[in-house]
C-alpha positions in Angstrom: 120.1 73.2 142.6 118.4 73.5 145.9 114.9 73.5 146.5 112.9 74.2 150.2 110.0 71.7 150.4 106.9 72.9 152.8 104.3 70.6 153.4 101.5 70.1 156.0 102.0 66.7 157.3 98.1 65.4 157.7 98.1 65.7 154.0 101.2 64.4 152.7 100.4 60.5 152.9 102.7 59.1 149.9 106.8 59.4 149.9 107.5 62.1 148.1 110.8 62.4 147.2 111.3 58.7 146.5 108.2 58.9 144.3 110.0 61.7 142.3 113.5 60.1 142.7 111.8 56.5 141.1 109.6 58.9 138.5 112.6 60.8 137.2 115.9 59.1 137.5 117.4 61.7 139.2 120.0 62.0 142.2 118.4 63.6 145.5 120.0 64.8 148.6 118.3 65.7 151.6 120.5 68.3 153.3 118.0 69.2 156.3 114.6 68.1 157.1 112.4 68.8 159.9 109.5 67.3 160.2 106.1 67.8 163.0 103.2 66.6 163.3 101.6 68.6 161.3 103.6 70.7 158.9 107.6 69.7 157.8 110.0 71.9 156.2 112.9 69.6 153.8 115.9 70.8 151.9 117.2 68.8 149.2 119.6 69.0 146.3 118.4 68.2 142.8 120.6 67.6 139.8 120.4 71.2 137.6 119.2 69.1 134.4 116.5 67.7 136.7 115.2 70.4 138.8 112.3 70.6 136.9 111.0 67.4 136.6 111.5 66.9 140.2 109.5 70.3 141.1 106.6 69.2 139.0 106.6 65.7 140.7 106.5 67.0 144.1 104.3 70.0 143.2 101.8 67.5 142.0 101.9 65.4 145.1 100.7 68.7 147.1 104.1 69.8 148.6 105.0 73.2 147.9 108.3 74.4 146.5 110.9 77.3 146.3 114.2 77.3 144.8 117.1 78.1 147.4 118.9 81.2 145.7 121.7 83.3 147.2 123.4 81.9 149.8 124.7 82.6 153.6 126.1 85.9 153.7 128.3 87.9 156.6 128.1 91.6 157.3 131.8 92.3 157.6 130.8 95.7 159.8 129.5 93.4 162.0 131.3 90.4 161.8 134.3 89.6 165.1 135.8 87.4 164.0 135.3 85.2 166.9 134.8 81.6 165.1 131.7 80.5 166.6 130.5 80.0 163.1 133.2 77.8 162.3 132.4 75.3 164.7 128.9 75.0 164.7 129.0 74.8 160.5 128.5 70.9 159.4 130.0 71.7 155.9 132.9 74.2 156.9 131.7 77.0 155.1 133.7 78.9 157.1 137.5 79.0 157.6 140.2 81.5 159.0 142.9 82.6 156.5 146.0 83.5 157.5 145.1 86.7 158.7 142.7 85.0 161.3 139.7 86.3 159.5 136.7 84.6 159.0 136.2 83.5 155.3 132.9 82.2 153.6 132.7 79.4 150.8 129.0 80.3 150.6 128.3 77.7 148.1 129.2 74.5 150.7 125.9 76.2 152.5 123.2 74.0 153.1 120.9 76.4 154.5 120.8 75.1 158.2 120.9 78.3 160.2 122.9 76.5 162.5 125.8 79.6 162.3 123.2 82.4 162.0 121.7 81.2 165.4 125.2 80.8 167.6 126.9 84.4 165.5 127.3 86.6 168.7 127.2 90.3 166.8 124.2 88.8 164.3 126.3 89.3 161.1 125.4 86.2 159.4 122.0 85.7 157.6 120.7 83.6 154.8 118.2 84.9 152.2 114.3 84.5 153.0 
């Protein structure tokens, strides 16, 4: 599971997601962080049977979090064809078949924006 971590960054004085890594055993990956001066947005993947735990943990420690559901998704109306997305994407989420088309594997998505940014014809968006 993925979860979106907001925090404001004058309040945030302990590590969170080691704290919650050390309080319950569990496995995270940090897929994108950026973080200010004052506020910091992180992206991290949880293990499904931990998710919980972890979200309580961090919750607790006065970060706010949202589960990432849904995934990068390409208007095919709009869409050129043109591979921009392909490579700008960190995890190849996108790929041309054979037919030269664009394909998604929206579940390699880590939620960078990176592709939504550089798509020419805007057909790429990811869900709020």
């Amino acid at each position: 599971m993925r979860l979106l971590l907001k925090f404001d960054s004058k309040t945030i004085k302990v590590p969170v997601i080691s704290r919650a890594t050390l309080e319950t055993g569990a496995l995270i990956n940090i897929l994108r962080a950026t973080v200010g001066a004052r506020k910091g947005e992180i992206i991290i993947e949880v293990e499904d049977d931990k998710v919980q735990e972890v979200e309580k943990i961090i919750e607790e420690l006065g970060v706010e979090v949202a589960e990432l559901v849904g995934a990068i998704t390409k208007d095919e109306e709009r869409c050129v064809h043109c591979g921009a997305c392909i490579s700008i994407c960190p995890t190849e989420v996108f790929t041309f078949n054979g037919e030269k088309k664009v394909i998604v594997e929206a579940e390699k998505c880590i939620h960078c924006g990176a592709c939504v940014k550089v798509c020419p014809t805007e057909a790429l968006s990811l869900p709020e």
